[in-house]
C-alpha positions in Angstrom: -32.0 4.9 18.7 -28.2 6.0 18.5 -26.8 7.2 21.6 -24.1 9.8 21.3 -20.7 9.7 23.4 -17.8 10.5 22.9 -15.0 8.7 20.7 -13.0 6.2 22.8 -9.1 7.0 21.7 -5.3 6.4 23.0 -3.5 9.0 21.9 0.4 8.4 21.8 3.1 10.9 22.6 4.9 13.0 20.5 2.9 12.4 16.7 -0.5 12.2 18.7 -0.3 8.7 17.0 -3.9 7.3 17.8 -4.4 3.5 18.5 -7.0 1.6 19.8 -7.1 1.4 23.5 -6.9 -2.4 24.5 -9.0 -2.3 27.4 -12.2 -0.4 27.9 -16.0 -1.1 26.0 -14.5 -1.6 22.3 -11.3 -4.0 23.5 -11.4 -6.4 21.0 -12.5 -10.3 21.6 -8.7 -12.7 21.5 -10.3 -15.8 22.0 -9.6 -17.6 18.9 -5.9 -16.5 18.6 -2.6 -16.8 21.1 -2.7 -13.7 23.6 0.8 -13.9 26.0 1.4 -12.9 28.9 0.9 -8.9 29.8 4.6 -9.2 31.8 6.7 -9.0 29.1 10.1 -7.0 29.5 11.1 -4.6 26.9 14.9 -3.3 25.4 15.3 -1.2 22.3 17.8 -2.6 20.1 19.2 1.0 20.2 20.2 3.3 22.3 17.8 6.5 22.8 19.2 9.4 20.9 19.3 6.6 17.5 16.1 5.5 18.4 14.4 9.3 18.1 16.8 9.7 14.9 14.3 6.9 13.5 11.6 9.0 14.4 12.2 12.0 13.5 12.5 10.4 9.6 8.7 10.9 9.9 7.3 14.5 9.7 4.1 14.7 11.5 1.4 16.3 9.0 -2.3 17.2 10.6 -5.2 15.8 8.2 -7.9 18.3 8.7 -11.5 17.4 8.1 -14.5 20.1 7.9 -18.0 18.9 8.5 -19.6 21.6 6.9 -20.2 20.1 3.7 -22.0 16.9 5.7 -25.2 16.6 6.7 -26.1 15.4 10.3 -26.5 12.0 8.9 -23.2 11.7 6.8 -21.6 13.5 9.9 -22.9 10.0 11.7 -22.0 7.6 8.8 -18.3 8.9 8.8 -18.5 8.4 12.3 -19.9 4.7 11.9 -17.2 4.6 9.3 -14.6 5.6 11.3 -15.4 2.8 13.8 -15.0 0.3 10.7 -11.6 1.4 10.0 -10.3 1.1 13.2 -11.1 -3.4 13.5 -9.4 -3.0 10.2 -6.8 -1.1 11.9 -6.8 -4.1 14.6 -7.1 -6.7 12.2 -3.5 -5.8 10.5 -1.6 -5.5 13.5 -2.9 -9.3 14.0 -1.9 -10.1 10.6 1.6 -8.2 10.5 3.3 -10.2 13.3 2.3 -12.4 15.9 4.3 -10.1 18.5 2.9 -7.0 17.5 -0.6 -6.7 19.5 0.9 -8.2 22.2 3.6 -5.5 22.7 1.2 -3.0 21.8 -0.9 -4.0 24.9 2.2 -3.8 26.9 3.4 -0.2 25.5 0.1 1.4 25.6 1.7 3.0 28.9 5.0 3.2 28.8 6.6 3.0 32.3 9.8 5.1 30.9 10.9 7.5 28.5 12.5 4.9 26.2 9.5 3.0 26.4 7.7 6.3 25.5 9.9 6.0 21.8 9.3 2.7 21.4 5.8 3.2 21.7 5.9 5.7 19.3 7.8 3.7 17.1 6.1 0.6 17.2 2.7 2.5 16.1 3.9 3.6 13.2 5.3 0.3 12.0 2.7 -1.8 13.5 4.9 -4.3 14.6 8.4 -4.4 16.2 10.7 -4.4 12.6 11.3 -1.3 11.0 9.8 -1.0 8.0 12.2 1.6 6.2 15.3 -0.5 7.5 14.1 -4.0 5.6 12.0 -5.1 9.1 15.3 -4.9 11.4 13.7 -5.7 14.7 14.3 -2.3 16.5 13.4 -4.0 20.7 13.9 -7.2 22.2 10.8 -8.6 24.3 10.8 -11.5 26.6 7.9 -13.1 28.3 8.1 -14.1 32.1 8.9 -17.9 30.9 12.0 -16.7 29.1 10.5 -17.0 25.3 12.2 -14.1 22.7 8.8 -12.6 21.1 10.5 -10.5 18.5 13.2 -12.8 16.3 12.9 -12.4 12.2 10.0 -11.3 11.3 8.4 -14.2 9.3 8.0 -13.6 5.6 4.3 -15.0 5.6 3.8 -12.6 8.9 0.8 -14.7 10.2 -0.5 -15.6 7.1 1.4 -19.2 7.4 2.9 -21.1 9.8 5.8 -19.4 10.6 7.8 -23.1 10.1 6.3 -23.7 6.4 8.8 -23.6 4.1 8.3 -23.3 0.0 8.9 -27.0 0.0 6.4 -28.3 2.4 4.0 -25.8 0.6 4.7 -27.1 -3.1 4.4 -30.7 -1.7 1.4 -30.8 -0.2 -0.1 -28.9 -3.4 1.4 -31.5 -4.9 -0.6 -34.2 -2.8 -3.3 -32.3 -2.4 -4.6 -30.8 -6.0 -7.9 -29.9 -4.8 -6.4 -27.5 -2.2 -4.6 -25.1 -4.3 -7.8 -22.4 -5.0 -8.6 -22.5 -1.2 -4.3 -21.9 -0.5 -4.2 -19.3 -3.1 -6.8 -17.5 -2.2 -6.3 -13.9 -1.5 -8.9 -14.5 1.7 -7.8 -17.3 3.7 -4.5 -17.7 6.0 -3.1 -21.1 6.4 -3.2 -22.6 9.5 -1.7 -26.3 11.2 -4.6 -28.8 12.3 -3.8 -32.4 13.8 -0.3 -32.0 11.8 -2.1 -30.8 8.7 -2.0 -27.7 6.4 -5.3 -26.1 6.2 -6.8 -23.0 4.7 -9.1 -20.9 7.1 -11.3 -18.3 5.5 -10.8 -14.7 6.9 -14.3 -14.8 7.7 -13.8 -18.0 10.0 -10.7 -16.9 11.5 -11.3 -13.1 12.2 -15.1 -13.6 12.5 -15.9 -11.0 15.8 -13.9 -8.7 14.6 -15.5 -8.5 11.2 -19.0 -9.3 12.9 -18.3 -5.9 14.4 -17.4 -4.2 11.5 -20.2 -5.3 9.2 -22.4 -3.5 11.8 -20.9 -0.2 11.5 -21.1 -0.5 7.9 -24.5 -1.4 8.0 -25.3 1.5 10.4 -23.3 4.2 8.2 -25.0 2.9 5.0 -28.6 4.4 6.0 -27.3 7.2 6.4 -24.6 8.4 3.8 -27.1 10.0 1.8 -25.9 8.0 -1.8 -27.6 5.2 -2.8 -24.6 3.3 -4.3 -22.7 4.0 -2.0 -25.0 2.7 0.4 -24.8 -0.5 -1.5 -21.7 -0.9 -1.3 -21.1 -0.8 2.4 -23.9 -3.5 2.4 -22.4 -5.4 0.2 -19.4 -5.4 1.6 -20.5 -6.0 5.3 -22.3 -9.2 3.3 -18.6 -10.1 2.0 -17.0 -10.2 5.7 -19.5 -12.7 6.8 -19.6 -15.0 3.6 -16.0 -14.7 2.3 -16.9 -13.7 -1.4 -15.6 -10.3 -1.9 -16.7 -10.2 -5.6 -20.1 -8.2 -5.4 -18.8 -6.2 -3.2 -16.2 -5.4 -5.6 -18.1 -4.5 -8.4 -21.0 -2.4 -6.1 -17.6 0.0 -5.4 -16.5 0.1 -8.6 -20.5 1.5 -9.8 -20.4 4.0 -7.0 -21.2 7.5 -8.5 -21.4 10.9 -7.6 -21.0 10.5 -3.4 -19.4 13.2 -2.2 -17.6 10.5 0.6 -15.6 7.8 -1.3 -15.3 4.8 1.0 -12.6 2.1 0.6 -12.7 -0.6 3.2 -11.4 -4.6 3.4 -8.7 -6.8 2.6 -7.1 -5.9 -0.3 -3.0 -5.6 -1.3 -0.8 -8.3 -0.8 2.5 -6.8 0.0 2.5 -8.0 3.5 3.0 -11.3 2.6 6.3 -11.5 1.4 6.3 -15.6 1.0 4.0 -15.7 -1.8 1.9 -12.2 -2.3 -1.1 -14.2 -1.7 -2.8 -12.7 1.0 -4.8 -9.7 1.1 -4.4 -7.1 4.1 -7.1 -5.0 5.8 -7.4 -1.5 5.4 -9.5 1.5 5.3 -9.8 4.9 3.3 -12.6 7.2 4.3 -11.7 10.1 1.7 -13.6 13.3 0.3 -14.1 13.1 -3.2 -12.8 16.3 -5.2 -15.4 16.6 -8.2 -13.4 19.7 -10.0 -10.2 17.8 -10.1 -11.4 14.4 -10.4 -13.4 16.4 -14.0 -10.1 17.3 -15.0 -8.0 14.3 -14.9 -11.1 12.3 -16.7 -10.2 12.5 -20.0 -7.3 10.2 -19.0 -9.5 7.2 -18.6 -10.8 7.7 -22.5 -7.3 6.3 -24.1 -7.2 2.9 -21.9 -7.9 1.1 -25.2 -5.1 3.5 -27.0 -2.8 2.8 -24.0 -3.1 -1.0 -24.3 -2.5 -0.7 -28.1 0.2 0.9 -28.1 2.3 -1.0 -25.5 6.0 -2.5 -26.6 4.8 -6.0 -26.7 3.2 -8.3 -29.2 -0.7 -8.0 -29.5 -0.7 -11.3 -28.4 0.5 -10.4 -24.7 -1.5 -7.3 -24.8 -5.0 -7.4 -22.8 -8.2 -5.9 -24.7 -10.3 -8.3 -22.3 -10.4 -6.1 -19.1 -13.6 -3.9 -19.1 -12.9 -0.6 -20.2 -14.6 1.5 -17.6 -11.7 3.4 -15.1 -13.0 5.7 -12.8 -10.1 8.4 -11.8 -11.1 10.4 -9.0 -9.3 13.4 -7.3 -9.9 13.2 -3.4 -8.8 14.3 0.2 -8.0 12.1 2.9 -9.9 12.2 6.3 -8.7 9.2 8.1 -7.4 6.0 7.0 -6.7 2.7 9.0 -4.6 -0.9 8.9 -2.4 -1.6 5.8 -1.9 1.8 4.0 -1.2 3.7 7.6 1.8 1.5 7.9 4.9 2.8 7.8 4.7 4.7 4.3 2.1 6.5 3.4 -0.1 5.7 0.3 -0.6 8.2 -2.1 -3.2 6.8 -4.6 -4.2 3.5 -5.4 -6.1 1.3 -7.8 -8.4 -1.3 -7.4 -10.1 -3.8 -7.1 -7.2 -6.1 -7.7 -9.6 -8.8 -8.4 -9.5 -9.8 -12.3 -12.7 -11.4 -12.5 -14.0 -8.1 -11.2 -11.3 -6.3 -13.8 -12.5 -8.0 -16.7 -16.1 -7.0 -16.3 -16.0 -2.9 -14.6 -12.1 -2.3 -15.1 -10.8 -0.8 -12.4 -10.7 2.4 -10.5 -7.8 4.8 -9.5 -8.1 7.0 -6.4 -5.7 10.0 -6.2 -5.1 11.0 -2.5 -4.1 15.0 -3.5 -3.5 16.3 0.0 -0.9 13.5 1.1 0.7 14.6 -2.7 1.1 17.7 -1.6 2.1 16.9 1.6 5.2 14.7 0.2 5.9 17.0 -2.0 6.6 19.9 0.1 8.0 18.0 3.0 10.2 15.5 1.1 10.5 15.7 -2.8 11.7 19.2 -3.0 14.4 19.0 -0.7 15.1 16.1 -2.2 15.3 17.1 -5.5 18.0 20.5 -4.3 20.5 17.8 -3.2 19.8 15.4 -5.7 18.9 16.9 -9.7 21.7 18.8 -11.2 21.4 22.4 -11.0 20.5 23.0 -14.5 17.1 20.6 -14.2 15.7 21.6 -10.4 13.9 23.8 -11.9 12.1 21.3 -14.0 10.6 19.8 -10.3 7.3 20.2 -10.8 4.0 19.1 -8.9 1.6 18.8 -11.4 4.4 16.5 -13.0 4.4 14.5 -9.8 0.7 14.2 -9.5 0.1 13.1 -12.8 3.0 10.2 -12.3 1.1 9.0 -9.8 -1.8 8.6 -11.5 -0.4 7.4 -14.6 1.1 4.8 -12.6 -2.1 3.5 -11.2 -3.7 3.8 -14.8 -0.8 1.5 -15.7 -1.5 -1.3 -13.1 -5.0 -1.6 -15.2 -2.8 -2.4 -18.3 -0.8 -5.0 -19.6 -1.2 -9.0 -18.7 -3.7 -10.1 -16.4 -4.8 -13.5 -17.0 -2.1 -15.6 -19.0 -1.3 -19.3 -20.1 2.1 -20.8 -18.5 2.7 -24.3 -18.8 -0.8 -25.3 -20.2 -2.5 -23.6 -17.2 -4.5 -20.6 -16.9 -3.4 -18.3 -14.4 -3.0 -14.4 -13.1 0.3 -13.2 -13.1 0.6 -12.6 -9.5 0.5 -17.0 -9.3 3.1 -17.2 -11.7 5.7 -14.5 -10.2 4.8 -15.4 -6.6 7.2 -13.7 -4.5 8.5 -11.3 -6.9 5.3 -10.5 -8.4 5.1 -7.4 -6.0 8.4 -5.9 -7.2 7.4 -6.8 -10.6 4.0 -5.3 -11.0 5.3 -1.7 -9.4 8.5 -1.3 -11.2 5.7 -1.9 -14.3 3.5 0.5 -12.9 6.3 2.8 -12.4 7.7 2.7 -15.7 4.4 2.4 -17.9 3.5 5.6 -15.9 6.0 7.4 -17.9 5.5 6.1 -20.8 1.7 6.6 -21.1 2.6 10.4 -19.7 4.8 10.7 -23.0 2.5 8.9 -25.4 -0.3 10.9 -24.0 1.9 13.9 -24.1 2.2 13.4 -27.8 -1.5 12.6 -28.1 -2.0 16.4 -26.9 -4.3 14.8 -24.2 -1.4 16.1 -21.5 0.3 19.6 -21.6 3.6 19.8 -23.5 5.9 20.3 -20.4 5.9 17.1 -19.1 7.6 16.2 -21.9 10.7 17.3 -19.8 9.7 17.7 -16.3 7.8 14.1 -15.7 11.2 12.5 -16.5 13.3 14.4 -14.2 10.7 15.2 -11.4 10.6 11.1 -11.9 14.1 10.9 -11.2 14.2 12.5 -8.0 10.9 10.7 -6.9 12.8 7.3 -7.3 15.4 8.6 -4.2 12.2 9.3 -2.6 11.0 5.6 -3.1 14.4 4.0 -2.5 14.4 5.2 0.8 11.8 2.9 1.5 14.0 0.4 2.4 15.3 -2.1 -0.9 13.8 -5.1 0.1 10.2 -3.4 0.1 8.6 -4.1 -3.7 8.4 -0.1 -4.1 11.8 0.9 -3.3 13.4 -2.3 -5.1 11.1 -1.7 -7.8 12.5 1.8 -7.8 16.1 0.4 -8.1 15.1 -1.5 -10.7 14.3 0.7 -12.8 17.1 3.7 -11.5 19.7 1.2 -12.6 18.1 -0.2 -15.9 17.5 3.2 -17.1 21.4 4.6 -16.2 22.5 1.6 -17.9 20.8 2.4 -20.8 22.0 6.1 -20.4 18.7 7.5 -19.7 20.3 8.7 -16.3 23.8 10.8 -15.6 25.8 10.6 -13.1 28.6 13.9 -12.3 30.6 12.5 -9.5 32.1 15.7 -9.0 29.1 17.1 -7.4 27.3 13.8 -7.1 24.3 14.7 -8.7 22.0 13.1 -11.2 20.5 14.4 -14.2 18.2 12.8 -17.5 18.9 12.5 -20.9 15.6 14.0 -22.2 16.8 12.8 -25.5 17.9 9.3 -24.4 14.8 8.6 -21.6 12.4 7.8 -24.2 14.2 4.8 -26.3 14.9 3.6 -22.8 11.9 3.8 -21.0 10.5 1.8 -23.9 13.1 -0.7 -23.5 12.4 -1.2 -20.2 8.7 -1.4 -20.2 9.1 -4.5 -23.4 10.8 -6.3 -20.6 9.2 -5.7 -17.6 5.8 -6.3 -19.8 7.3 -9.7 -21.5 8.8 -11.6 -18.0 4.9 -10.6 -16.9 2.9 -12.1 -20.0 5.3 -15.5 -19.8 4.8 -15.7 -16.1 8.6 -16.2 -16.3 9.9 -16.2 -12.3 13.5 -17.0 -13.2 13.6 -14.1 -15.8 12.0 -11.7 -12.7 14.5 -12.9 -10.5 17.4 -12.7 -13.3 16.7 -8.9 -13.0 16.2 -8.5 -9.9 19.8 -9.8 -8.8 21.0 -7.9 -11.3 19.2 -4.3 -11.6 18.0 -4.7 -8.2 21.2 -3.5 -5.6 22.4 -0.7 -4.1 25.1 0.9 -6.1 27.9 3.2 -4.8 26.6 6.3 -6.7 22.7 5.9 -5.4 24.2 5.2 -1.9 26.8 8.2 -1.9 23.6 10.3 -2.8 21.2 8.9 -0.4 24.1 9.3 2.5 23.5 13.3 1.8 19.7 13.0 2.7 20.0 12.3 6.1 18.2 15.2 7.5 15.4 14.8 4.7 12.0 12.9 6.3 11.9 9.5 4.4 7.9 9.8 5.0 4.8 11.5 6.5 2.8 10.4 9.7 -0.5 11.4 9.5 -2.7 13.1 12.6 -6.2 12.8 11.6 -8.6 15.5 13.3 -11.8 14.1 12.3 -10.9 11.3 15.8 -11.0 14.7 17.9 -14.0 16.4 16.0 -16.1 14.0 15.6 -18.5 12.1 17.7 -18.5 8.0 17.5 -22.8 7.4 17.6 
């Protein structure tokens, strides 16, 4: 029998940022991991009036969610569901920092105004480094014995010790072969034991949490009303206890026609900036649109053409991935952990497994409301400080929503598996660190060249021929706002200055603005995708980092533009209503 009350929520000052409370029925078990002391005294790192400046580069946007289309039972499964989300909201702010529950314990009621921003603040970045300023620690904590809680924020956040070097990590691989699967594995964290390196399995080291979860998934899968969707929440509630995501994987790639589209676990690896091994918890509970998802079908028919025609040899290209890809059109109703960090996600595609690639493929999920949202709040005034006058008008929406997908169709091509070295390894093991940067400026880039191949194709209408590459354009000042030493915005810069190099891009500095060689664009996207693709298929670091050091920087013109967008929100915060209309069973 489920009992109804109401949902248990900390709401947060000015965004009506939601956390979970840390005390009351749900509080969360910290047994098995360091707590601190509740007395800890707080100091921004800036004074007030910046500190709201940081805010305010966040325009709050209100999610709505209608239950009409539900049925009493889905109405409780997105309720169970929502209750998932939020341990995976719990589980990342454990895994971003080992500061960051502790302060959010301390801040859940702020004694002062100030306090009251950083609060605000610290919920959005889920830790105390800002994550658009290249994690500049933006307060100061101390505990009552003295200890600084907020210093660098560790590029392994707690995946490692926060003392392992690259050395000590390569050694004992070294010493200790039969290790490396367990280290590399996207599902363990890395933990010191009598002196000694060992691997912990997620399911081991955040095993009440996840014990927790798996019951709400459980509970929601009787009653969503879709059979394989059903099995997939199962299946994945299976995966939190046992460690072995793959089923799981492959039950969410089969799920068909559910009118709730359910994303839940540990998937990217962009939080770990050591290696881009380990995976990150998140949630998407999203509202699958069936007309629009219809429309943009047709895409998924040329993966094999796609793949063919890509500026490498055949040899580096990748007809071994299965050929199913899913694209579907949806609307976000809540979504928890990784993604809600700082910068919002606007589609994604997964699974990023490629054992699970090479037998279902992949599929891409295009979130069409936060699109719009971006769009309207940031990419068109963007693009009226930015384009040159003569090409603003070729800003166009549809443009920037099929970038986005193209760009998540273009993570499911190219090398997945290669040989380095007489080994047999993914990509993301041979690039390590920069594999992040790497795989998104491919992403990027591939986006717009599939959009012009399948432009000529006459799959996509004629007029991206010319407005993809400009609204592109002012969609990379959007991304390079970011903050350069996240993989999106340096991936960004990768590409801005490859492609002005190569004259794709003008420059006027009389009125500072930028423009595209529509002409010129196509030779050098092409150019740049045969590199990107190559470094990727050799699993050649040193030629990744080679252009990173030297596409990858900040140069006068970008930063005199960016200087004039000040007043322009870098991203969204989201303010789900379905927490306020909607009743936790």
């Amino acid at each position: 029998m489920l009992v109804a009350r109401p949902l248990s929520l900390c709401w947060i000052g000015l965004f009506g940022l939601w956390s979970a409370c840390a005390h009351g029925p749900e509080a969360k078990p910290e047994s098995h991991r360091p707590d601190g002391p509740e007395e800890i005294v707080i100091k921004p790192t800036l004074d007030p009036e910046a500190l709201a400046k940081k805010l305010q580069r966040y325009a709050p946007v209100r999610i709505p969610f209608d239950g009409g289309p539900f049925s009493a039972d889905q109405r409780e499964a997105i309720a169970a569901l929502v209750s998932a989300a939020r341990i995976m909201d719990d589980l990342f702010w454990e895994q971003a920092s080992p500061s960051g529950p502790v302060l959010r314990r301390r801040l859940a009621s702020p004694v002062n105004p100030t306090e009251g921003l950083l609060a605000r603040y610290l919920a959005i970045n889920y830790d105390a480094y800002d994550r658009l300023d290249d994690f500049e620690p933006f307060l100061s904590a101390v505990d009552p014995s003295g200890k600084q809680l907020v210093t660098a924020k560790p590029l392994g956040a707690t995946f490692y010790p926060t003392d392992l070097t690259r050395e000590e990590w390569e050694r004992h691989l070294k010493e200790h072969p039969e290790d490396r699967e367990a280290f590399q594995s996207n599902f363990t964290v890395i933990r010191r034991r009598a002196g000694e390196l060992v691997a912990v399995p997620y399911s081991v080291e955040y095993q009440a949490e996840l014990a927790k979860a798996a019951k709400w998934l459980q509970e929601a899968s009787d009653r969503v009303g879709n059979q394989s969707l059903a099995r997939f929440l199962r299946s994945r509630a299976a995966a939190f206890g046992s460690n072995d995501y793959q089923q799981s994987d492959m039950d969410w790639m089969d799920v068909k026609d559910s009118i709730l589209e359910v994303t839940i676990g540990p998937y990217e690896v962009y939080e770990d900036r050591q290696f881009n091994y380990k995976a990150a918890f998140e949630a998407f509970i999203t509202v699958r649109d069936a007309a629009e998802s219809q429309k943009l079908a047709k895409v998924a028919g040329y993966l094999t053409e796609m793949e063919k025609n890509l500026p490498i040899p055949d040899e580096y290209k990748n007809f071994h991935r299965g050929l199913s890809s899913p694209i579907l059109v949806v609307d976000l109703i809540y979504s928890a952990g990784d993604t809600r960090a700082g910068v919002q996600t606007l589609a994604f595609n997964l699974p990023n497994d490629e054992r699970v690639r090479a037998k279902k493929g992949s599929k891409k999920v295009m979130l069409k409301n936060i699109s719009h949202a971006k769009f309207d709040k940031i990419l068109v005034p963007i693009a009226d400080k930015i384009l040159a006058v003569d090409q603003r008008s070729k800003l166009s929406f549809d443009a920037y929503f099929n970038h986005t997908l193209m760009h998540e169709v273009s993570h499911g091509l190219g090398p997945g598996f290669i040989e380095k070295d007489g080994k047999r390894m993914t990509v993301n093991l041979a690039l390590k660190d920069l594999y992040s940067t790497m795989e998104e400026a491919k992403a990027d880039v591939l986006g717009m060249y599939n959009t012009l191949f399948l432009v000529d194709k006459g799959v996509l209408p004629a007029e991206l021929r010319q407005t993809a590459p400009v609204t592109f354009l002012a969609g990379i000042f959007r991304s390079v706002r970011f903050g350069v030493h996240e993989a999106h915005g340096r991936a960004n810069l990768v590409a801005f200055n490859y492609l002005l190099d190569k004259g794709a891009y003008r420059h006027d500095p009389q009125t500072g603005t930028f423009s595209v060689d529509l002409d010129a664009a196509p030779g050098a996207i092409r150019s740049l995708a045969h590199d990107l693709l190559t470094l990727q298929a050799q699993g050649d670091y040193e030629a990744a980092l080679a252009m990173v050091e030297r596409f990858g920087l900040m140069r006068p013109e970008m930063q005199a533009a960016l200087a004039k967008l000040g007043d322009i929100p870098v991203d969204i915060v989201p303010e789900f209503e379905v927490e306020s209309s909607i009743a936790r069973r």
